[in-house]
C-alpha positions as a Markdown table, in Angstrom:
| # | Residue | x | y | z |
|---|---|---|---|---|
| 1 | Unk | 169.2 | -30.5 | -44.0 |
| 2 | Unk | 165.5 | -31.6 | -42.5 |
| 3 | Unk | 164.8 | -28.1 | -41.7 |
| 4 | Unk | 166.0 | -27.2 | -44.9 |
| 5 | Unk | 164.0 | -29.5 | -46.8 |
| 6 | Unk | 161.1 | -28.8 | -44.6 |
| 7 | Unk | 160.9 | -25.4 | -45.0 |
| 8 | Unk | 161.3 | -25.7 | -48.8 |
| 9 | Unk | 158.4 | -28.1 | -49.5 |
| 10 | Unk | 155.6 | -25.4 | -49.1 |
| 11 | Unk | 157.3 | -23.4 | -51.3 |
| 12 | Unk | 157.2 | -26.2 | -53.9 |
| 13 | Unk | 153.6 | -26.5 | -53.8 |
| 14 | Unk | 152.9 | -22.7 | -53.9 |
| 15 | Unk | 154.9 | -22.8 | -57.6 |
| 16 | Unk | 153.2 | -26.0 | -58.6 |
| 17 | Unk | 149.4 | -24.5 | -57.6 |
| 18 | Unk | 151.0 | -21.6 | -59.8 |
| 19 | Unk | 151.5 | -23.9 | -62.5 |
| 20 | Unk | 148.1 | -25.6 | -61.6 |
| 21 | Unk | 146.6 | -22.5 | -62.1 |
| 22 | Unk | 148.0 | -22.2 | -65.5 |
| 23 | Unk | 147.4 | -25.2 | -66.5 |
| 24 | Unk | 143.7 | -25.1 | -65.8 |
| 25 | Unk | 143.3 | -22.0 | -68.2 |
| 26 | Unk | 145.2 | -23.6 | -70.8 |
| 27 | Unk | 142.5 | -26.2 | -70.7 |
| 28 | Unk | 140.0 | -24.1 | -70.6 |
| 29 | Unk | 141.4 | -22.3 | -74.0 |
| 30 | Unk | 142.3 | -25.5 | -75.4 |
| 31 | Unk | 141.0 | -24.6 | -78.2 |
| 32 | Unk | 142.6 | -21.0 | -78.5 |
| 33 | Unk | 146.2 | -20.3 | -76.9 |
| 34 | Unk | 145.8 | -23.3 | -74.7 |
| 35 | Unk | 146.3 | -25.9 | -77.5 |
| 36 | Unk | 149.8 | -26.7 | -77.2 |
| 37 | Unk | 150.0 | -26.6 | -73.4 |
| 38 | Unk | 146.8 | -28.8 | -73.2 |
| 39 | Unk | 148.8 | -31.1 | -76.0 |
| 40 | Unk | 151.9 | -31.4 | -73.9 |
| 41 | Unk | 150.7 | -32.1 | -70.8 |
| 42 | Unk | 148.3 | -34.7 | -72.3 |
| 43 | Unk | 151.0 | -36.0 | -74.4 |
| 44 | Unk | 153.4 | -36.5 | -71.0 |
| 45 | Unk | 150.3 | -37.5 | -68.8 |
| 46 | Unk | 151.6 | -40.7 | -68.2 |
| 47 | Unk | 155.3 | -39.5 | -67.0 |
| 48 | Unk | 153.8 | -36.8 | -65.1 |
| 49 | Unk | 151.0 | -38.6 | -63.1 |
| 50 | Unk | 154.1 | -40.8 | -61.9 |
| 51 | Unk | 156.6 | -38.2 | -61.6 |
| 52 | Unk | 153.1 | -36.6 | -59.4 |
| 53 | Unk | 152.7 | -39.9 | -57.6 |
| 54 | Unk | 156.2 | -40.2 | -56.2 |
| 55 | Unk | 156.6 | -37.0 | -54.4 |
| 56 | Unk | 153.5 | -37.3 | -52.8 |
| 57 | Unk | 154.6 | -40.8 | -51.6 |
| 58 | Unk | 157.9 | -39.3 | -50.6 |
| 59 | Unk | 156.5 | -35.8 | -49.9 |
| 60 | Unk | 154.1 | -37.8 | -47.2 |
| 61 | Unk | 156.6 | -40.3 | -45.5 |
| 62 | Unk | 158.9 | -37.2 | -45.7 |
| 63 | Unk | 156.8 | -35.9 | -43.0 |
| 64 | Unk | 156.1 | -38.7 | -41.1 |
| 65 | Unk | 158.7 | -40.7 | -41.1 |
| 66 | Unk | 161.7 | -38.3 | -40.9 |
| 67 | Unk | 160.1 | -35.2 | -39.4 |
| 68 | Unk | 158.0 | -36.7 | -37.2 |
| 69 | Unk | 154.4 | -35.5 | -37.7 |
| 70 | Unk | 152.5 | -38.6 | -37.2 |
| 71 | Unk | 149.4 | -38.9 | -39.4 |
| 72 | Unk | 145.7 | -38.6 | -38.9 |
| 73 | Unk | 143.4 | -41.3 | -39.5 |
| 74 | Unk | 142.2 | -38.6 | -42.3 |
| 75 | Unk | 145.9 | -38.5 | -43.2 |
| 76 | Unk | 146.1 | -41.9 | -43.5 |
| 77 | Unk | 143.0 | -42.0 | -45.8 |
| 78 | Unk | 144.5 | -39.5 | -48.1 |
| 79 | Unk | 147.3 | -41.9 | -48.7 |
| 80 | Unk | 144.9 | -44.6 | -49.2 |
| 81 | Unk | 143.4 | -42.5 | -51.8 |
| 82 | Unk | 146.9 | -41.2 | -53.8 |
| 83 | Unk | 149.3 | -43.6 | -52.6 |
| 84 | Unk | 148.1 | -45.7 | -55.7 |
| 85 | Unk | 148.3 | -43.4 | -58.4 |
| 86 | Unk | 152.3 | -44.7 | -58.0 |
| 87 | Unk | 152.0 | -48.2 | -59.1 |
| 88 | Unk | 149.2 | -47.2 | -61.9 |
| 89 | Unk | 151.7 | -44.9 | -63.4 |
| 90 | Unk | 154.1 | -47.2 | -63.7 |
| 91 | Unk | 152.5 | -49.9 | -64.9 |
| 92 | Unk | 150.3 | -47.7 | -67.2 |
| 93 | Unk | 153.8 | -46.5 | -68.9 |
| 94 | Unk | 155.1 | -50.1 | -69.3 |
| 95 | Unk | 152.1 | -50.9 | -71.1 |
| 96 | Unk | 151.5 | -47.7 | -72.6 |
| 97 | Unk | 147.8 | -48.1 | -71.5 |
| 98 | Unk | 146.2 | -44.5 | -70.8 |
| 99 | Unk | 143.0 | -46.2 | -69.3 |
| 100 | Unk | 144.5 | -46.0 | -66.1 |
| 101 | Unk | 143.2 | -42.7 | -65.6 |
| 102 | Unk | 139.9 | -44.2 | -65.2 |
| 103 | Unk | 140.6 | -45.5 | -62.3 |
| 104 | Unk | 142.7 | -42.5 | -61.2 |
| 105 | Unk | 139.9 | -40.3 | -61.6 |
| 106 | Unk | 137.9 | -42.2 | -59.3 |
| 107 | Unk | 140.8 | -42.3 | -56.5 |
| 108 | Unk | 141.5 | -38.5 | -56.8 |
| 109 | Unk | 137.9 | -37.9 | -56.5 |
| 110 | Unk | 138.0 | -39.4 | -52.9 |
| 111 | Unk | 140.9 | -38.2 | -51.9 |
| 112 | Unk | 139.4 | -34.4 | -52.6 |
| 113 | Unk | 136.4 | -35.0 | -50.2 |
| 114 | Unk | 138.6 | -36.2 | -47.4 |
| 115 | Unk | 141.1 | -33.5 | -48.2 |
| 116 | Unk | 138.7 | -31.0 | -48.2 |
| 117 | Unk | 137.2 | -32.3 | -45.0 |
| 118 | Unk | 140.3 | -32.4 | -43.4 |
| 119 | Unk | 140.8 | -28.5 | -44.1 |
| 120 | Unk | 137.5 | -27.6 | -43.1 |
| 121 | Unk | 137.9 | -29.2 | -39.2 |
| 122 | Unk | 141.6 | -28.0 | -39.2 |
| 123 | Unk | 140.2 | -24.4 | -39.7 |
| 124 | Unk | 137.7 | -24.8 | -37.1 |
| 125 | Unk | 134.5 | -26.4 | -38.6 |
| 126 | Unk | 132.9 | -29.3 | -36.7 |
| 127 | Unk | 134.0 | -32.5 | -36.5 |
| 128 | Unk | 131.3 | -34.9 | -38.3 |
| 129 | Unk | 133.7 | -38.1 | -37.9 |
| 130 | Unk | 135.5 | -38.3 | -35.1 |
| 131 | Unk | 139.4 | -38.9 | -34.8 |
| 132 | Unk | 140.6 | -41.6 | -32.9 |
| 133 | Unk | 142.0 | -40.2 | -29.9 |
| 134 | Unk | 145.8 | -41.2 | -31.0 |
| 135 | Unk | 145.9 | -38.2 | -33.7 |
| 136 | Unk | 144.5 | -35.1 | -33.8 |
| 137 | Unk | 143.0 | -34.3 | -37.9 |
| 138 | Unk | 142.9 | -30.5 | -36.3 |
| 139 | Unk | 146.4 | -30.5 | -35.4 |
| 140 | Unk | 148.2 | -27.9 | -38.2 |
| 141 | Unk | 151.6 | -29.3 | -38.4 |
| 142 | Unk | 152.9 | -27.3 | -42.0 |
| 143 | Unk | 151.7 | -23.7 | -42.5 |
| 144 | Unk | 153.1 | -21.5 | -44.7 |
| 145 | Unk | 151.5 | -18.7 | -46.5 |
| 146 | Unk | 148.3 | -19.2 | -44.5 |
| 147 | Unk | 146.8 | -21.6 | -46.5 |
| 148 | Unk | 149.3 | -24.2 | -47.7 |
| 149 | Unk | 149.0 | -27.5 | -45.0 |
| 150 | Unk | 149.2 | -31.0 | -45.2 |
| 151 | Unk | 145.9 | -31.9 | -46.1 |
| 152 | Unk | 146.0 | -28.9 | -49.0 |
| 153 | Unk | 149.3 | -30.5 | -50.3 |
| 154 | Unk | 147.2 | -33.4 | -50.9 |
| 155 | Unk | 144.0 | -31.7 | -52.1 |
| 156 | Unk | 147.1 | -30.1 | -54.8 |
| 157 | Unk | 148.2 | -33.8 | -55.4 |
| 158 | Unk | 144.7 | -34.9 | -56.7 |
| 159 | Unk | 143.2 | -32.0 | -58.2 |
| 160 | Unk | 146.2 | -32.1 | -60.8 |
| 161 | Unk | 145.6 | -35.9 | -61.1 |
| 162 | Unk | 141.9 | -35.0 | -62.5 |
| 163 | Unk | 143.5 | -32.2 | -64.5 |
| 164 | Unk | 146.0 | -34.6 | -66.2 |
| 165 | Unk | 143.1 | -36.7 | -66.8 |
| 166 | Unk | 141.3 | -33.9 | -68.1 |
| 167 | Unk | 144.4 | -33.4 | -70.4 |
| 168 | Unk | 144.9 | -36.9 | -71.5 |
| 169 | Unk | 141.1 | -36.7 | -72.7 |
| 170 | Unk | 141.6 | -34.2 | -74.8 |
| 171 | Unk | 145.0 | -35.5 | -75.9 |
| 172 | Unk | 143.3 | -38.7 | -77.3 |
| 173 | Unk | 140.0 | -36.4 | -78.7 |
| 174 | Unk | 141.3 | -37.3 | -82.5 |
| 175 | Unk | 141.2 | -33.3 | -83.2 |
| 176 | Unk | 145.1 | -33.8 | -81.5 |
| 177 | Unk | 145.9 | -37.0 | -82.9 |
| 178 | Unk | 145.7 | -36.5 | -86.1 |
């Protein structure tokens, strides 16, 4: 079932960047074709920035806790950075309070630059920060399709957190509301 469930994760991200994809033109045409996809997702930000935030969470101890791949410190940073978004959903939906992708926004934001830091070394670019010598960042544990790893499953995670917020923007722009 591990295996399984292992080998079936990438393959869940590679449809969701699909979808990511997608979604990103939509919001780009927003005002064109794009308008009622760019109206949905903003309208169901809120559900799916915590629907988001728990499979990372469980996409993450997933690997580390049942698989065994023990994390990085940059890892460990990333989860510092998403982990969050969890709790913020959930208490943004109890009090129907959309300003919590403020503060989303800004955690997403970090958790790209370590992300993409962390794929840069584990494809061979030079280390500016050094690892503790208890994990290795270079150390590709998940690769599947050349491209999709660990760190990239997290870059996914909180480039569609901006794009949500993106969404939810526009979703309040009164041009929507009304």
């Amino acid at each position: 079932m591990t295996n399984l469930l292992s080998a079936f994760l990438p393959k869940i991200v590679l449809i969701f960047d699909f979808l990511l994809l997608f979604a990103l033109v939509a919001l780009i045409f927003k005002n064109s074709w794009g308008r009622q996809v760019t109206k949905w997702i903003g309208h169901h930000s809120l559900w799916l920035g915590l629907l988001l935030g728990l499979a990372a969470v469980l996409g993450s101890l997933f690997y580390s806790n049942v698989i065994g791949f023990p994390p990085c410190d940059l890892c460990w940073w990333q989860r510092v950075f998403i982990y969050p978004a969890l709790p913020l959903f959930a208490v943004a939906l109890y009090k129907k309070d959309r300003g919590v992708f403020k503060f989303v926004t800004t955690l997403s934001l970090l958790a790209i630059i370590v992300s993409l830091y962390n794929i840069y070394i584990q494809y061979g670019g030079d280390p500016l920060i050094p690892c503790s010598a208890a994990s290795d960042c270079t150390k590709v544990y998940v690769d599947a399709f050349g491209f999709i790893t660990i760190p990239f499953m997290a870059l996914t995670t909180s480039v569609t957190l901006l794009l949500l917020a993106w969404a939810n923007k526009i979703y309040e722009n009164d041009s929507y509301t009304q």
